[in-house]
C-alpha positions in Angstrom: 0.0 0.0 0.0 3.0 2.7 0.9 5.4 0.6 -0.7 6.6 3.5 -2.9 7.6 5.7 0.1 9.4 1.8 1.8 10.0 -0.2 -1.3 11.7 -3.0 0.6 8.7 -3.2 3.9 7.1 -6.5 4.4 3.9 -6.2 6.9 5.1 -8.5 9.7 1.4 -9.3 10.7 0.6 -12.3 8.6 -3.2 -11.1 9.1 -2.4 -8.4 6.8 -2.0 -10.9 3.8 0.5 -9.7 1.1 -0.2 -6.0 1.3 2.3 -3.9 0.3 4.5 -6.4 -1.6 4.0 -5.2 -5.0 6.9 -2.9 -5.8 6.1 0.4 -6.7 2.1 0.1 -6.8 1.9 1.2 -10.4 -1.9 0.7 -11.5 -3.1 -2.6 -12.8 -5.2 -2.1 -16.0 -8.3 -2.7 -14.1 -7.2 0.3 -11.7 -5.9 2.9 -14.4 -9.5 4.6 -15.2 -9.8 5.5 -11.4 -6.3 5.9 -11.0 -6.2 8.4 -13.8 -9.0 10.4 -11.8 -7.2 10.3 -8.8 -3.9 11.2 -10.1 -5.3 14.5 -11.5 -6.7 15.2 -8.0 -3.7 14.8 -6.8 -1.3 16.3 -8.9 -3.3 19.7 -8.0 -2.9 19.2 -4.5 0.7 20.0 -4.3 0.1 23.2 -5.7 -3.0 23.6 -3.5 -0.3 23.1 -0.2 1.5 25.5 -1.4 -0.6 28.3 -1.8 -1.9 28.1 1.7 1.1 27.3 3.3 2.8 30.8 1.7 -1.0 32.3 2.5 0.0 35.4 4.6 -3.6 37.2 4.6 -4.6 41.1 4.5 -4.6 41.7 8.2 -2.3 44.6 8.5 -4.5 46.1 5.0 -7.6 45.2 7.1 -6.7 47.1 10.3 -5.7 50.1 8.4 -9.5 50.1 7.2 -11.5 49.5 10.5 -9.3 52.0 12.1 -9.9 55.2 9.3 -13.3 54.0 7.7 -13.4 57.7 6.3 -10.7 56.9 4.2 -11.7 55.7 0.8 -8.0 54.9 -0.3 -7.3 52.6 2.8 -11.0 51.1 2.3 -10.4 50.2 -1.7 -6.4 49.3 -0.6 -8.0 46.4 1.7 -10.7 45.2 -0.6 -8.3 44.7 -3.5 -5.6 43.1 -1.0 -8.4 40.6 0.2 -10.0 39.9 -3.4 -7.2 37.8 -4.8 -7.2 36.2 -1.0 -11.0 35.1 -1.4 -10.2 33.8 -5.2 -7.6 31.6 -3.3 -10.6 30.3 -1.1 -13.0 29.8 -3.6 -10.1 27.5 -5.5 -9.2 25.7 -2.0 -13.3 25.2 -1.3 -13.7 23.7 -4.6 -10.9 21.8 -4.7 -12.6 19.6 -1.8 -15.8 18.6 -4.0 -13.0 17.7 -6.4 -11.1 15.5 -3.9 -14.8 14.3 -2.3 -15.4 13.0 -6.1 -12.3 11.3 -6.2 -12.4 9.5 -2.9 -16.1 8.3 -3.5 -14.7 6.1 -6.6 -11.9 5.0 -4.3 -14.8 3.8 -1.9 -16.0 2.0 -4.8 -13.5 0.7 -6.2 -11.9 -0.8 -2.8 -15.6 -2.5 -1.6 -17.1 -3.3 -4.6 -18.2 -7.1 -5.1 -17.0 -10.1 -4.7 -14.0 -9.2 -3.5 -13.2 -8.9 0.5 -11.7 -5.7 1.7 -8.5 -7.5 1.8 -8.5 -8.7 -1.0 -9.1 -5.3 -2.8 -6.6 -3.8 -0.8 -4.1 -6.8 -1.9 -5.1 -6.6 -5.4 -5.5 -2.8 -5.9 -2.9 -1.2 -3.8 -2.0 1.7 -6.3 -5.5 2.9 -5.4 -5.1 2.4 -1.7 -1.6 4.1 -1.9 -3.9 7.2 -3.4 -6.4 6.6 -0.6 -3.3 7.4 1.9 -2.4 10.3 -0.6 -5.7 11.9 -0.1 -6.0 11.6 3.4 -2.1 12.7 3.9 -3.3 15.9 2.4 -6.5 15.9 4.2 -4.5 16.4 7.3 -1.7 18.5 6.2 -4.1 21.2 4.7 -6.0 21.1 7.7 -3.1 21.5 10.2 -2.0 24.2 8.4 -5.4 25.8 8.0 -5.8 25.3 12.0 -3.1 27.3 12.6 -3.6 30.2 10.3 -6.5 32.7 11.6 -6.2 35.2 8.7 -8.2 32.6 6.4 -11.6 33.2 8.7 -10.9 37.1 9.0 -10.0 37.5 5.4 -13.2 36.0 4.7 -15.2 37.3 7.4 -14.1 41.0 6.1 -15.0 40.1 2.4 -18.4 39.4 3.4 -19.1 42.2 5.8 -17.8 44.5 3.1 -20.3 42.5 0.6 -23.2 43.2 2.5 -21.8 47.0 3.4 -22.0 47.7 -0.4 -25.4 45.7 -0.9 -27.1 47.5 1.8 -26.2 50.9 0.5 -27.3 49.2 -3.1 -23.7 48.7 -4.9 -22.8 45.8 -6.8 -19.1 44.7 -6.7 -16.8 43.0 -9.4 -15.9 40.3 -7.0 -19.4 39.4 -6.4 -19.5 37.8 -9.8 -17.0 35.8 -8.9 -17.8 35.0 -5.2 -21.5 35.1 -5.2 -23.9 34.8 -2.4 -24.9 31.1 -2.1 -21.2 30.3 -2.4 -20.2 32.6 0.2 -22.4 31.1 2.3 -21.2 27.3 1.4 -17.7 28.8 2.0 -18.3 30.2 5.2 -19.7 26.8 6.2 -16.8 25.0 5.1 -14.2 27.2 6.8 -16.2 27.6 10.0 -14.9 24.1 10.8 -11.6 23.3 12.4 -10.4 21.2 9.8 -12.8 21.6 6.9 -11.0 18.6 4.6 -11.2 16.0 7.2 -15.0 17.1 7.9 -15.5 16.8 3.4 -14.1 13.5 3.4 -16.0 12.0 6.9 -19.6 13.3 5.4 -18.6 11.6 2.3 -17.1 8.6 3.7 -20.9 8.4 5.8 -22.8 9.3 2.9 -21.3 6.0 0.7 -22.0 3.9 2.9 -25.6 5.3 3.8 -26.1 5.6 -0.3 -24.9 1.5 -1.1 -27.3 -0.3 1.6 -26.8 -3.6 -0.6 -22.8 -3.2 0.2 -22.3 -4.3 4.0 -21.2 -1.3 6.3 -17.9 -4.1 7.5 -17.0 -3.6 3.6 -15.8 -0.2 4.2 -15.1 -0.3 7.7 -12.3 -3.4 7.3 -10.7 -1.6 3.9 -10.2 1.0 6.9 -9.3 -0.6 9.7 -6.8 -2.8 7.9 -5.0 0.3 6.8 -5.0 2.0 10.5 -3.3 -1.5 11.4 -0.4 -1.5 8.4 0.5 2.1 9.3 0.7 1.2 13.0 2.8 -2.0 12.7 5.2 0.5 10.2 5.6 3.1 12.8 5.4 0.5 16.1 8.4 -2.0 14.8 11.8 -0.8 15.1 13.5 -2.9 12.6 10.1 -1.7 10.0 10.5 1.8 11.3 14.2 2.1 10.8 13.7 2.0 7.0 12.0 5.3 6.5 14.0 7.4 4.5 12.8 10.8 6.9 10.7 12.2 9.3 8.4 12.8 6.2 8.1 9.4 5.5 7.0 8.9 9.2 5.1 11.9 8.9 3.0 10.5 6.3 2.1 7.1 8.1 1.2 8.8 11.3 -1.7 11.0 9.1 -2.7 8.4 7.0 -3.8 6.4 10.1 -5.6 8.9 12.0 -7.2 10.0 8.4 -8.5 6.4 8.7 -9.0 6.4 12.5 -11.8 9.5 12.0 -13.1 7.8 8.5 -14.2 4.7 10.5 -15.0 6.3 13.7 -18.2 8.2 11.9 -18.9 5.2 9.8 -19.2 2.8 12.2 -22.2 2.4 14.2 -20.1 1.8 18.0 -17.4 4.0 16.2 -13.3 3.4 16.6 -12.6 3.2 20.2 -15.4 0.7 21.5 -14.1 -2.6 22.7 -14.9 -4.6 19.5 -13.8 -1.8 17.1 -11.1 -3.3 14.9 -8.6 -0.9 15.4 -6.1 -1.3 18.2 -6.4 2.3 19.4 -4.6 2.3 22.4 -1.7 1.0 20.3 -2.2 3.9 17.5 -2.2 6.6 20.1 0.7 5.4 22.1 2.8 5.0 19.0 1.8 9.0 17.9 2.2 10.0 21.4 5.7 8.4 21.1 6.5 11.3 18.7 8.1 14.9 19.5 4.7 16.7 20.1 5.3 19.3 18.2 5.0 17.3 15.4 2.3 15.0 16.2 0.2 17.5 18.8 -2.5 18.2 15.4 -2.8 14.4 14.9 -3.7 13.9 18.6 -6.1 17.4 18.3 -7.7 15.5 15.3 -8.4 12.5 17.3 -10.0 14.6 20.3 -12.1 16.9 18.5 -13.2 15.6 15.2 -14.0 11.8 16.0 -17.9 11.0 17.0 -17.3 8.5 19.3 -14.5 9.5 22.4 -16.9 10.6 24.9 -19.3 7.7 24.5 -20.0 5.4 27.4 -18.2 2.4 25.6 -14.7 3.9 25.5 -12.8 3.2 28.1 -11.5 5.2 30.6 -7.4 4.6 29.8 -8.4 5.5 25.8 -9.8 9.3 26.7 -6.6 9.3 29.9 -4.3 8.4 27.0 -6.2 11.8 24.8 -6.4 14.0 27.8 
């Protein structure tokens, strides 16, 4: 499944069948056509990092403003330093219906009859490398979103300044661009912590809620099979000692609590009952092995955007462990 990023791992846990053995996970030809519609997806996320990792906001512009609203220049110097901003937004926003496209026909293609979720994930692991592509992403957009505040007040000012202008019966270029009912399907989407993760959970739910005929364990063993492979990687010394860098690492630590919050809002008890399928004291105390600086988002994911951690059936030690 990662075998690109540890070319020479072998899953010690001979439940986990041959996955990750095939060198390289280049597509099959029965994987290409969703592969191809992945890859596109994915190719654009690189760039999409990017941008909002250099995304330094208007603030200073925006101050200016609010503190002399008398003065037109400092009004029109904001607006046309937070314009370009909220372009950036609208690209990142729908770039998320792009990527909750792409990992509905992964969902598909990795449950779909008659093969077991194992066996897809044996058979069809350059799609379930893509899978951990998308949720690597998913987590790395959203730590970085977490921790920059000027996205919200960029967009907040945009549409206080929208509804300035529509109230005294102005109509601005950047409306056309940015109109009403996707302002308000923006606002939605950044009013959440971390808006990707929250794209690909309601997706993830509505699948399964959408394919009755396909049985819920379907999707819920493609994901808990993949939370155990990532935590056997980063729990086994002589596995562990193979990654390349702290990226590598990095990357296995996301992908499993992507998959961790995936099957926690799927599944009816949710990840951290007693019969869920993923060990989760053994996935927390291998991120909580970490420096924290570097794994302190992950462990934030895990408290705040799973459904399950303050149910009745999880045990005391799991929320101790997460406190």
């Amino acid at each position: 499944m990662f075998s690109s990023l540890v070319s020479s791992y072998q899953v010690p846990d001979p439940s986990l069948g041959n996955i990750t053995k095939r060198p390289n996970a280049q597509p099959t030809e029965a994987e290409t056509a969703v592969w191809n519609q992945v890859s596109a997806v994915l190719e654009e996320a690189h760039g999409i990092l990017a941008e909002l990792q250099s995304y330094n906001g208007a603030g200073q512009e925006i101050r200016e403003a609010i503190q002399n609203p008398g003065d037109l220049a400092l009004q029109e110097k904001a607006w046309n330093a937070v314009c370009p901003l909220v372009a950036k937004l609208k690209r990142f926003y729908e770039f998320s219906l792009r990527l909750e496209n792409a990992l509905r026909s992964l969902l598909e293609a990795l449950t779909s009859p008659p093969y077991a979720p194992m066996q897809h994930l044996e058979r069809e692991q350059a799609l379930a490398k893509q899978f951990a592509e998308i949720l690597h992403f998913t987590l790395s957009f959203d730590e970085l979103k977490m921790t920059n505040p000027a996205i919200q007040n960029d967009f907040s000012y945009y549409r206080r300044t929208i509804s300035r202008n529509r109230l005294n019966n102005q109509q601005l270029e950047a409306e056309n661009e940015v109109n009403n009912e996707m302002a308000n399907r923006m606002s939605l989407f950044y009013a959440e912590a971390t808006p990707m993760l929250k794209t690909l959970s309601n997706a993830t739910t509505k699948f399964v809620s959408e394919n009755k005929t396909l049985p819920i364990e379907d999707t819920t063993d493609c994901l808990s099979t993949m939370a155990c492979v990532c935590r056997v990687m980063l729990e086994t010394p002589e596995y562990r000692c193979r990654f390349t860098n702290t990226d590598t690492m990095l990357f296995c630590m996301r992908v499993m609590v992507g998959v961790i919050i995936l099957y926690d809002h799927v599944h009816p008890v949710g990840a951290f009952a007693k019969t869920s399928k993923i060990d989760m004291k053994g996935c927390i105390k291998v991120l909580k092995e970490q420096p924290s600086n570097s794994v302190e988002g992950l462990l934030n994911a895990l408290r705040y955007t799973t459904r399950h951690l303050n149910d009745d059936s999880t045990s005391k030690q799991i929320r101790a462990l997460l406190q």
